[in-house]
C-alpha positions in Angstrom: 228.8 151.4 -81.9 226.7 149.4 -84.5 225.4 147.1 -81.5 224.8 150.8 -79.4 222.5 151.9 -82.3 220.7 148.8 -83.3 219.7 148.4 -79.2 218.9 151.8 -79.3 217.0 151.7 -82.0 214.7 148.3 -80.9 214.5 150.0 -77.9 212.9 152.8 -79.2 210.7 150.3 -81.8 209.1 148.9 -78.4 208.8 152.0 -76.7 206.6 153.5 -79.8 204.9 150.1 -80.1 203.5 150.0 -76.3 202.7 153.6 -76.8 200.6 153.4 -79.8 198.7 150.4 -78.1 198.4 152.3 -74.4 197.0 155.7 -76.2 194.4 153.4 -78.2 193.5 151.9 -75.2 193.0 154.6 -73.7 191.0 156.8 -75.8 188.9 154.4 -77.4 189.2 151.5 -75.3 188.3 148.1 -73.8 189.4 146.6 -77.2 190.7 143.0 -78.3 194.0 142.1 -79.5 192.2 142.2 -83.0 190.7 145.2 -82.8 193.8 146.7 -81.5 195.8 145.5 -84.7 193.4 146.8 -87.1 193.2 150.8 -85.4 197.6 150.5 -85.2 198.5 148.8 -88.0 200.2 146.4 -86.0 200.9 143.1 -86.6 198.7 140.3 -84.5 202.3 138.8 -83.2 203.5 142.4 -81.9 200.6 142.8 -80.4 200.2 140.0 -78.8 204.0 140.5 -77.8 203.2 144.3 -76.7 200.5 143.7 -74.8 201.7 140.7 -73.0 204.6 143.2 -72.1 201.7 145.9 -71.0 199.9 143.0 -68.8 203.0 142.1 -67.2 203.6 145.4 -66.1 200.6 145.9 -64.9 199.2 148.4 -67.2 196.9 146.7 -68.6 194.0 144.2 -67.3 191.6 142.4 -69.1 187.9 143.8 -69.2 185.6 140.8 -70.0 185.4 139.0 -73.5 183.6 139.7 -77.0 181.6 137.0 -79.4 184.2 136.4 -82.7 183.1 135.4 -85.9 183.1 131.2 -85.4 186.3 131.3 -83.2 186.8 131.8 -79.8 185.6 134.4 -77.6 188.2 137.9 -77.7 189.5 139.2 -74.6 188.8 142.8 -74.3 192.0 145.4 -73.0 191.9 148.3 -71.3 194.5 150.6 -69.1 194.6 149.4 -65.6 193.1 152.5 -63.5 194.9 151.9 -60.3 198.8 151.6 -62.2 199.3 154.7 -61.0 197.9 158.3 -59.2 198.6 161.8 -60.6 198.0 165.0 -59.1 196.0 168.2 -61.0 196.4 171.6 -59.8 194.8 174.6 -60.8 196.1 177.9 -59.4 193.8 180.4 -60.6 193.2 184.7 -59.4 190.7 183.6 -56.8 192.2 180.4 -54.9 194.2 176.8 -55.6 192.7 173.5 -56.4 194.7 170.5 -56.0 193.3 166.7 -56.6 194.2 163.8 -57.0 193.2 161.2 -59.7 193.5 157.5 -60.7 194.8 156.6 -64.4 190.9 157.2 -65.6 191.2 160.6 -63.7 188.6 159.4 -61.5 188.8 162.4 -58.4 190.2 160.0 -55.3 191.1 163.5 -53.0 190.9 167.1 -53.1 191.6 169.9 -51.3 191.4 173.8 -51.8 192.6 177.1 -50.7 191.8 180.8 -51.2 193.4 183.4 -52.7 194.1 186.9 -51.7 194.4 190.0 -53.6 194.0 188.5 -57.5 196.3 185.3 -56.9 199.1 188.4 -57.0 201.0 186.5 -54.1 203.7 184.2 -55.2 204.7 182.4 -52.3 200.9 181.8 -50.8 200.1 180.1 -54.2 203.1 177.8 -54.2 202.7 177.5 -50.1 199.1 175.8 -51.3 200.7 173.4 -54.5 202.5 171.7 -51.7 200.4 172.0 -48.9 197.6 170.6 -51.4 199.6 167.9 -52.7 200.4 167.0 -49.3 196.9 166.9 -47.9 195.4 164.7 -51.0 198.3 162.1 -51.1 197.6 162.1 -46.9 193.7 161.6 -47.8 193.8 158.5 -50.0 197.5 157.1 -48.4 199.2 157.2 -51.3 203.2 157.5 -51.1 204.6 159.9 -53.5 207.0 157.5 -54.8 203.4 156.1 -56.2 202.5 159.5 -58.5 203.5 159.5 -62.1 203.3 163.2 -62.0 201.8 165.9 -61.2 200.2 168.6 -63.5 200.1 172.6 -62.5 197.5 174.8 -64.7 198.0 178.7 -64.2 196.6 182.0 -65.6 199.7 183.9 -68.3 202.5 182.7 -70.8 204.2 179.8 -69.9 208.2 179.3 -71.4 211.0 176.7 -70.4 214.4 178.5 -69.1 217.2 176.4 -69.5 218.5 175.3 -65.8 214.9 176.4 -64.6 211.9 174.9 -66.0 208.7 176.2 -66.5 208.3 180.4 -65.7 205.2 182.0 -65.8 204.6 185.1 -67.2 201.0 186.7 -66.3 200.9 190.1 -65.9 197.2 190.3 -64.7 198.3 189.0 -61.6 201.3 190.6 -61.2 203.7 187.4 -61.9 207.0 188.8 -63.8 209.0 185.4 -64.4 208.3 183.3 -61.9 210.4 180.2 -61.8 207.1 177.9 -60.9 208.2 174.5 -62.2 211.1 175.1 -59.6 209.5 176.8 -56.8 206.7 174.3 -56.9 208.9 171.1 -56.9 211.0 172.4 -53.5 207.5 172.8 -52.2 206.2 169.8 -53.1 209.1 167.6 -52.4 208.8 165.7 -54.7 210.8 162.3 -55.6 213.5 163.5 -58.7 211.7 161.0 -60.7 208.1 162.0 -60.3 207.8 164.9 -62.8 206.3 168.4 -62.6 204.3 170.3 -65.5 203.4 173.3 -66.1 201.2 174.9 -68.5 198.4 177.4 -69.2 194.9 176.8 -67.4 193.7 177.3 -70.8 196.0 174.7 -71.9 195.1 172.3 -69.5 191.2 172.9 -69.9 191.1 172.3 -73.5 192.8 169.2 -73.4 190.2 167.4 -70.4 187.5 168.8 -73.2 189.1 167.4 -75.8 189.7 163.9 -73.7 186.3 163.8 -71.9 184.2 166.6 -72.8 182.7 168.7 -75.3 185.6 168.7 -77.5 186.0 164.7 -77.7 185.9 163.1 -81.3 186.7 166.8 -82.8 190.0 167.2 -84.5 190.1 171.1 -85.3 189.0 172.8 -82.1 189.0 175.9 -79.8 188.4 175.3 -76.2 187.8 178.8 -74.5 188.0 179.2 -70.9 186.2 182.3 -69.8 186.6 183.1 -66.2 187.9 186.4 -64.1 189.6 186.8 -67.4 189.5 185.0 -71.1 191.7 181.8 -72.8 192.0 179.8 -75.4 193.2 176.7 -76.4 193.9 175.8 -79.9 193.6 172.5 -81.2 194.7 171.3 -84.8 195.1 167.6 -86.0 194.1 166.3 -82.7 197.1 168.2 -80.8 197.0 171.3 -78.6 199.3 174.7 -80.4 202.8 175.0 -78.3 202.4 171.7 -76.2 203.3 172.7 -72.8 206.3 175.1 -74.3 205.2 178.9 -74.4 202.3 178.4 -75.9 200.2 181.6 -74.1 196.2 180.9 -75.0 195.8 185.1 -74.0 192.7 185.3 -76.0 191.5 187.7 -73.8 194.4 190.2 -74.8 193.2 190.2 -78.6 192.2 194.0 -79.4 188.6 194.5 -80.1 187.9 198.2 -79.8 191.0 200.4 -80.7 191.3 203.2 -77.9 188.7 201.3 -76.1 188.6 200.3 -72.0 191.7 200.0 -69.8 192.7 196.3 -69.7 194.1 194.8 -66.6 197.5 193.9 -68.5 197.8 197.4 -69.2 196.4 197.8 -73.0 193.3 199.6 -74.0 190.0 197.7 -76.0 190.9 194.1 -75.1 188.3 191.6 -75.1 189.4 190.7 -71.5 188.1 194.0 -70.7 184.5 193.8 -72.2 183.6 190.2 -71.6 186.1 188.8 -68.3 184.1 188.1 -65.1 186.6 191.1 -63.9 185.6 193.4 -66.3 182.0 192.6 -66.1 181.7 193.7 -62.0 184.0 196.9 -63.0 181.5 197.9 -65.7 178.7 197.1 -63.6 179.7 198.7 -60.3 180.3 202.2 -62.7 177.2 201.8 -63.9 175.3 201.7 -60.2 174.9 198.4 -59.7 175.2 196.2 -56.3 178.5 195.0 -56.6 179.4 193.8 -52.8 182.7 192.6 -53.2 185.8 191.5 -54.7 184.8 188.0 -55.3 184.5 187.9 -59.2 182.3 184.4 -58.8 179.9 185.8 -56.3 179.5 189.3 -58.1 178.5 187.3 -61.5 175.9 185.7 -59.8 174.6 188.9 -58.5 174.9 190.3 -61.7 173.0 187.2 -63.5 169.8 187.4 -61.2 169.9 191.1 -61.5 169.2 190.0 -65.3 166.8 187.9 -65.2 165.2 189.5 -62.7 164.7 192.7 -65.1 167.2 194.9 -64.1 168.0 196.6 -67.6 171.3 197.5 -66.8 172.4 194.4 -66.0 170.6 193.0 -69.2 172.4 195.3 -71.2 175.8 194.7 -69.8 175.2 191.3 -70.6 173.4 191.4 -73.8 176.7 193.6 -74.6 179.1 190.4 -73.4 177.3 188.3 -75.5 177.8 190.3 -78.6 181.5 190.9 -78.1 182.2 187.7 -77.5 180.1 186.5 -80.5 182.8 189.0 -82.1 185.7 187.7 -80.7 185.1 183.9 -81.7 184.0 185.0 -85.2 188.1 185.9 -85.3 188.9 182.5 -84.1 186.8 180.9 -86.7 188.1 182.9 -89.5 191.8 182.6 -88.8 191.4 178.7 -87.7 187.7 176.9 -89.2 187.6 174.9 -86.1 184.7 172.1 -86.5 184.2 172.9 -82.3 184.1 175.7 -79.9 183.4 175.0 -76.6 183.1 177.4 -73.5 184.0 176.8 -70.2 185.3 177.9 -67.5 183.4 179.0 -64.2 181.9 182.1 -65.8 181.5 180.5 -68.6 178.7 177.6 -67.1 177.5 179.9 -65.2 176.5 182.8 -68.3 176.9 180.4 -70.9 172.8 179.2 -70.7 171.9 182.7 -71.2 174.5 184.4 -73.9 175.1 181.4 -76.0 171.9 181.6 -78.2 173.2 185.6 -79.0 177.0 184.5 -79.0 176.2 182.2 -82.1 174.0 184.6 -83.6 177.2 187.3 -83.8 179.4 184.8 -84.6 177.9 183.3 -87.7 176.7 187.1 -88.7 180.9 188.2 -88.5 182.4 185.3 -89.5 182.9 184.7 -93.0 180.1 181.9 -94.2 182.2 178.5 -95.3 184.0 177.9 -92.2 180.8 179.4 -89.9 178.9 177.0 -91.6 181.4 174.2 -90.6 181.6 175.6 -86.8 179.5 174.5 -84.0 179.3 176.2 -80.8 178.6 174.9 -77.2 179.5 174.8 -73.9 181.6 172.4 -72.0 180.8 169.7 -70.4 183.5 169.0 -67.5 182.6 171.9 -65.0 184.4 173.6 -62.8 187.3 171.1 -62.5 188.1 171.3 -65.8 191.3 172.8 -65.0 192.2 170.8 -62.6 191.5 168.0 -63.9 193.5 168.4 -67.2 196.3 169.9 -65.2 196.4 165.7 -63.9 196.5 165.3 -68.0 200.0 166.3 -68.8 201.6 163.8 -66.9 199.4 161.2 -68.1 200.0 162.1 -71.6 203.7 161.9 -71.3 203.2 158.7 -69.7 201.1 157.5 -72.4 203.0 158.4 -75.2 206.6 157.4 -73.5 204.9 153.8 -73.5 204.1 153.6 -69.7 207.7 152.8 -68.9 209.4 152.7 -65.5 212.4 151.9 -63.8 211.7 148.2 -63.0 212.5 149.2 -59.3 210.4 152.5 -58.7 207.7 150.4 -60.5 207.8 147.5 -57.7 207.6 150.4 -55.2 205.0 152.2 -56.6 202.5 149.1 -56.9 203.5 148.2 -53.2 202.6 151.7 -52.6 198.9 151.8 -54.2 197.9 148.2 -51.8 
């Protein structure tokens, strides 16, 4: 038993050791053996060890060389792009996005698919997960023995069921417990040891704009996606609140005007209601104006030239946004002093040029004045694959942080498979 916990426990030891060296990598990579040593507090003979490990592997591959003080030159690290492929998918009210992505989440395939009536259809949006995964791993000819996972972003509340997985919870599209994780993995077919996340599309946004965006170098942050509705992602220390447990990011459904408009989710006064691209065509079709459709991106757009092409109404409703948003992130600064808030999402590029300027003048004028001081506010930098692409993240950041390790044989397989 003694022998049991002591192999366990080197085990573990090397595990954490490749880890800290792959996530440094990484995020802040190429870097030498030295400069690895010095951000880990490693020693120079682990690292040498650990990375000789990481090299063999495959994982890593040497990026070109650095002047040292007197000595020799320093070989420069960095994560091998091609280890591995991962799959992003972002299932959202108005269609499904699937792509696929090397290890530096460059885009190698995509393919997309409308949605009908609000996303409200179960079995179309899992009919275009796999049909999407299929169609990108067909695209680039990659096996899907090769992936190291694939990712799923969606709109609601997102909990683990024992037995089941991830079931999503979002009543603005009509989904009551919906057993995703598992409905998604018979449609994919998936190999047993490729995993399958699941997490809120505000979720997966804030962590690509906290890895490559407009949250990058921040530590306290909120990421807000603002779309056909309104989330949030909270960041403290560096780490996304809830992980990819239940964590919900329903910002939207945060109660701004007691007795006030008729949310989708059934409440009265949400912010959702005021400021979500949905709410925003309701308001303006009661209020006369040329709403043509049910497509919440299209309708914005009519509604934004309207605006700057001196329609008052549609400068009002706007003007009107702006301020209760301004109101709503004032709240989100007092209860969490971010350093950063970014806004994204597709309505959120597309309105963001106009409203910001007012948005920060309401925030700092509600917010109290030490931690509006400390706040900046911006938009995000990623686009519309935001979600997508940070969907691909939560795969890669398990793999990252479980030390990039394999089964030596699905390993073999998986190189043979990326050739």
């Amino acid at each position: 038993m003694a022998d049991q916990a002591r192999k366990q426990t080197v085990r573990d030891l090397r595990r954490a050791n490749r880890a800290a060296l792959l996530l440094q990598l990484y995020h802040h990579g190429p870097l030498s053996r030295h400069e690895l040593g010095l951000a880990t507090g490693l020693g120079s003979g682990t690292v040498s060890n650990v990375t000789g490990g990481l090299l063999a592997d495959g994982l890593l591959v040497e990026a070109g060389s650095v002047d040292s003080d007197g000595g020799r030159p320093r070989i420069l690290l960095r994560v091998a792009p091609d280890h591995g492929r991962l799959v992003g998918v972002d299932v959202g009210e108005t269609g499904v996005r699937v792509a696929l992505y090397d290890l530096a989440l460059t885009e190698l395939a995509r393919a997309e698919f409308p949605l009908r009536d609000g996303g409200r259809d179960v079995d179309a949006a899992v009919g275009h997960i796999g049909a999407g995964v299929a169609a990108v791993l067909r695209m680039a000819e990659v096996a899907p023995d090769a992936l190291l996972g694939v990712g799923v972003g969606v709109p609601g509340i997102v909990e683990r069921a024992p037995g089941v997985g991830a079931v999503v919870h979002a009543v603005t599209v009509g989904w009551d417990a919906v057993p995703l994780e598992s409905l998604s993995r018979d449609a994919v077919g998936l190999p047993s040891g490729v995993p399958l996340l699941v997490a809120n599309g505000a979720r997966t946004f804030g962590q690509a704009e906290m890895w490559h965006g407009a949250g990058r170098g921040s530590r306290d942050a909120v990421i807000v996606l603002w779309g056909s509705g309104v989330g949030a992602c909270i960041v403290a220390d560096g780490v996304p609140y809830g992980g990819t447990g239940s964590a919900a990011g329903e910002f939207g459904h945060t109660t701004l005007r007691l007795g006030g408009r008729r949310c989708r989710c059934g409440a009265s006064g949400c912010l959702e209601a005021y400021v979500g691209a949905w709410g925003l065509v309701e308001r303006w079709k009661e209020t006369g104006g040329a709403v043509g459709g049910a497509d919440h991106e299209r309708e914005v757009s009519r509604l934004l030239e309207a605006a700057e092409s001196g329609d008052g109404g549609a400068r009002e409703l706007l003007d009107e946004a702006a301020e209760f948003l301004g109101a709503g992130i004032s709240d989100l600064i007092n209860l969490f002093n971010p350093e950063r808030i970014v806004v994204g999402g597709w309505a959120g590029l597309a309105l963001g040029p106009r409203l910001l300027p007012e948005v920060r003048r309401v925030a700092d004028s509600c917010a109290l004045p030490h931690p509006a001081r400390r706040s900046t506010i911006e938009l995000g930098r990623l686009g519309p694959d935001a979600v997508t692409v940070g969907a691909a993240t939560l795969p890669l950041a398990d793999f990252l942080a479980g030390g990039g390790s394999r089964e030596t044989e699905r390993r073999g397989r998986r190189a043979a498979a990326l050739k």
